[in-house]
C-alpha positions as CSV (number, residue, x, y, z in Angstrom):
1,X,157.9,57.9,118.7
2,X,158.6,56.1,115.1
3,X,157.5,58.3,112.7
4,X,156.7,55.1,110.3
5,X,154.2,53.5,113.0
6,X,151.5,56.6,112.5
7,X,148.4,55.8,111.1
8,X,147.8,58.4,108.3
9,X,144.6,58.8,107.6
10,X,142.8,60.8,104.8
11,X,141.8,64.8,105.9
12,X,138.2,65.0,105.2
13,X,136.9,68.3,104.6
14,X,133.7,69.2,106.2
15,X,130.9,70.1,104.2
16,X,130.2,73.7,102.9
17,X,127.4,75.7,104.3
18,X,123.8,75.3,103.4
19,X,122.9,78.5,101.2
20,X,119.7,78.8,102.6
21,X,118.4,80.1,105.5
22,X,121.7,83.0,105.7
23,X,123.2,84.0,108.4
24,X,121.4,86.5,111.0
25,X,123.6,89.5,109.3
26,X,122.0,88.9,106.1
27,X,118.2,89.0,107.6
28,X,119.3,92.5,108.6
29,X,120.9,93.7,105.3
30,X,117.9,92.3,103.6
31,X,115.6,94.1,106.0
32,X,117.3,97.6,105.5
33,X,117.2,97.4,101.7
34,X,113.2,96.2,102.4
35,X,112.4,99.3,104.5
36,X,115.0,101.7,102.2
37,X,112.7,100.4,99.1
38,X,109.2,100.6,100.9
39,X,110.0,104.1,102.4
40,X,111.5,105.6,98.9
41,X,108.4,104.6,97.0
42,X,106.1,105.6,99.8
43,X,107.7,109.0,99.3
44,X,107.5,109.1,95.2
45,X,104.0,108.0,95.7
46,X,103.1,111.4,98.4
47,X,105.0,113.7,95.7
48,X,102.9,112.4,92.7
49,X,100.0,113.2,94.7
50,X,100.9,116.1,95.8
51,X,101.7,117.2,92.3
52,X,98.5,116.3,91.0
53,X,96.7,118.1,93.6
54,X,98.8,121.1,92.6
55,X,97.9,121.0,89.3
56,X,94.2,119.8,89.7
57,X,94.4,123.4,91.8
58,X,95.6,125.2,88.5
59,X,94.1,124.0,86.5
60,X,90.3,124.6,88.4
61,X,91.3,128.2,88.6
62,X,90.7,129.1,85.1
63,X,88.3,126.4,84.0
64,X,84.7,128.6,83.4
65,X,86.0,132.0,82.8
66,X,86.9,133.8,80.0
67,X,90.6,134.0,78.5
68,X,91.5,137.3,80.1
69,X,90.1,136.4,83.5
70,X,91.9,132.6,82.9
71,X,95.3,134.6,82.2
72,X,94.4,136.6,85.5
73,X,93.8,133.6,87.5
74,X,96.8,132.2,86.2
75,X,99.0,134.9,87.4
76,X,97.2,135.0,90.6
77,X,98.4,131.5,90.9
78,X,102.0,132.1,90.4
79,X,102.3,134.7,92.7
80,X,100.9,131.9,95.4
81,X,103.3,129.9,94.4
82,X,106.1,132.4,94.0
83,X,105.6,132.9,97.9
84,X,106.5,130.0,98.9
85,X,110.5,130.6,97.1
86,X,110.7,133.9,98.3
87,X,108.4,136.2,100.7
88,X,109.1,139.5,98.5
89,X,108.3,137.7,94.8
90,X,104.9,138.5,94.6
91,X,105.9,142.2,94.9
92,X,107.3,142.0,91.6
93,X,106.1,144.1,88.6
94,X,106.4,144.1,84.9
95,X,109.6,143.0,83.8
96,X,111.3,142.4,87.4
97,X,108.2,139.7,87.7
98,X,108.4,137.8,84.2
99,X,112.7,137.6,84.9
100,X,111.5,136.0,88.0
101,X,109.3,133.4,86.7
102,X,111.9,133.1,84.2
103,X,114.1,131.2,86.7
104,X,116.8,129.2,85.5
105,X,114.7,127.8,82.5
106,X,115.5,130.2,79.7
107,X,113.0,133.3,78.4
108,X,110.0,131.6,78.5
109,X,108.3,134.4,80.5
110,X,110.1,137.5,79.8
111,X,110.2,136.7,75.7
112,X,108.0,133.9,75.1
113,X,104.6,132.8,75.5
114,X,104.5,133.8,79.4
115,X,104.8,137.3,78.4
116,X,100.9,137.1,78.0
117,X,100.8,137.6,82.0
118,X,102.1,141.1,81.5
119,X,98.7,142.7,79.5
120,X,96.4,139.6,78.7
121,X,94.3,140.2,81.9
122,X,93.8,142.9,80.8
123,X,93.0,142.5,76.9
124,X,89.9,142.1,75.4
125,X,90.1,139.3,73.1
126,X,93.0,136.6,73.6
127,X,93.9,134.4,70.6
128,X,93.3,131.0,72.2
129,X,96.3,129.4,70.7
130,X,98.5,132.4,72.6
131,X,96.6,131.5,76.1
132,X,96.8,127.4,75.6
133,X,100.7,127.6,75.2
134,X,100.8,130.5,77.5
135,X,98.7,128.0,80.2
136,X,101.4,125.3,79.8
137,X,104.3,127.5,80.3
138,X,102.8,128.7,83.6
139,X,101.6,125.3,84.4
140,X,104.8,123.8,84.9
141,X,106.5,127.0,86.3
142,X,103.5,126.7,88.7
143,X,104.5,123.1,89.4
144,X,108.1,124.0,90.3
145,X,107.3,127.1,91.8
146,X,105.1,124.7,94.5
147,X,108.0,122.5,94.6
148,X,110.7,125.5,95.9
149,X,112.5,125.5,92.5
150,X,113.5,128.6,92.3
């Protein structure tokens, strides 16, 4: 065969693929990352919920009473709560009780305004400044308490 009697021709190269619709692979990929997102905000949406209904439930406990029975209630409330971390913690007394509640968050039981739990049940007259910071402290230890932070 004579090389010089080929016919060269030009190479043609065919044309790239159309971007749209992808390939079956993608429908899955873009399926996953549908449910992932759906499922993900369907479960941040249960926990906000349930965290409002936690602290609607706080909250109701001390909402007609007077500050002594509200510091009661409160404490009643954390011992609820401190059941669900550990069976024994609402056994706990004085000190042992406010280190508990402590946690991991610092001193605000044992040396700060939680320390009203120890004797403001039990006082006559409770400055309300004392029982509204007292009341957010507990609050959000209440909140993570319901949550299993320990």
């Amino acid at each position: 065969m004579d090389v010089a009697a080929l016919v060269l021709r030009d190479v043609h190269v065919p044309a790239s693929p159309s971007f749209w619709p992808p390939a079956p692979g993608w429908w899955v990929v873009f399926a996953i990352v549908a449910l992932s997102v759906a499922w993900i905000a369907a479960w941040r949406f249960s926990v906000r919920c349930r965290r409002r209904r936690w602290q609607h439930w706080f909250d109701a406990a001390s909402e007609a009473y007077s500050a002594a029975d509200r510091v009661a209630a409160m404490s009643e409330r954390l011992r609820r709560a401190a059941r669900r971390v550990d069976p024994a913690a609402d056994r706990l007394e004085g000190e042992a009780w406010l280190q508990f509640l402590d946690g991991r968050r610092g001193q605000a039981f044992s040396q700060g305004p939680g320390r009203l739990l120890m004797d403001g049940g039990y006082r006559r007259d409770v400055p309300p400044a004392e029982l509204a910071a007292a009341t957010a402290v507990a609050r959000a230890r209440f909140l993570e308490l319901m949550g299993g932070v320990r």
